[in-house]
NULUMSE-219760 format. One record per residue (C-alpha): x, y, z. Coordinates in steps of 0.2 Angstrom, whole numbers, plus 5000, padded with zeros to 4 digits. Each point is the difference from the previous one (the first is absolute). Example, Ala and Ser with C-alpha at 12.3 -4.5 7.8 and 13.67 -1.06 7.14 Angstrom:
2
506249785039/500650174997/
END
This chain:
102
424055565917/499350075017/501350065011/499050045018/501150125011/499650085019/500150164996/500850144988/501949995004/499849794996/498950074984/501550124994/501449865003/499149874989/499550144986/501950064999/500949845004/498749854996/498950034987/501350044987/500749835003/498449934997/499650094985/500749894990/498949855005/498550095004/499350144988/498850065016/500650005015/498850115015/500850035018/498550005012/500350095017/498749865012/500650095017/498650164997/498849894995/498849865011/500549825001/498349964993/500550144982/501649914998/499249815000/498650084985/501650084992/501149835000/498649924995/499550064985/501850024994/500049825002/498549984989/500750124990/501949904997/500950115009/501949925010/500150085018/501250065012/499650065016/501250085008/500150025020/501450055013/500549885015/499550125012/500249935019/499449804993/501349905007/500149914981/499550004983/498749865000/499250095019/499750164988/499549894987/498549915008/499650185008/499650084979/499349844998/498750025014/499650184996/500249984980/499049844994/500150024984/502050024998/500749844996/501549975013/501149954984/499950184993/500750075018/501850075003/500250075015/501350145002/501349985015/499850185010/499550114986/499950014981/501450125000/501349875008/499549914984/500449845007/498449884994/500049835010/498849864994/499549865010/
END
């Protein structure tokens, strides 16, 4: 499982919250931090974890998109290669820890 977070505080939640949860389906799970890295990095990483049989998660806040599905089409645009299935977007910020899914 590839879990693909913004940045480090979204990185510590899934590793202390998430992953534990998951361990018992997935025997490797990797939390990716994509917001240091170029769009075009993150599309050859999701990539080849396809190839590779990795699930996905990636993980982005709301921010000021007036819904889900705007900040949806907006990844989509800037990240090719991540399916829109594999998408949760976050309401304000991961710390709320309220996940909405359109």
């Amino acid at each position: 499982m590839a879990i693909f977070v913004e940045g480090d505080r979204d990185r510590r939640f899934f590793a202390n919250v998430v992953q534990p949860l998951l361990a018992h389906r997935y025997s490797d799970v990797r939390i990716i931090e994509y917001r240091q890295r170029r769009p075009v990095e993150t599309n050859k990483l999701m990539r080849a974890m396809t190839i590779q049989g990795y699930d996905h998660l990636f993980v982005a806040d709301r921010d000021s998109a007036p819904c889900v599905g705007k900040r949806k089409e907006k990844i989509g645009r800037k990240y090719s290669n991540v399916p829109m299935t594999a998408v949760v977007v976050v309401y304000a910020e991961i710390e709320s820890w309220f996940m909405l899914q359109a």
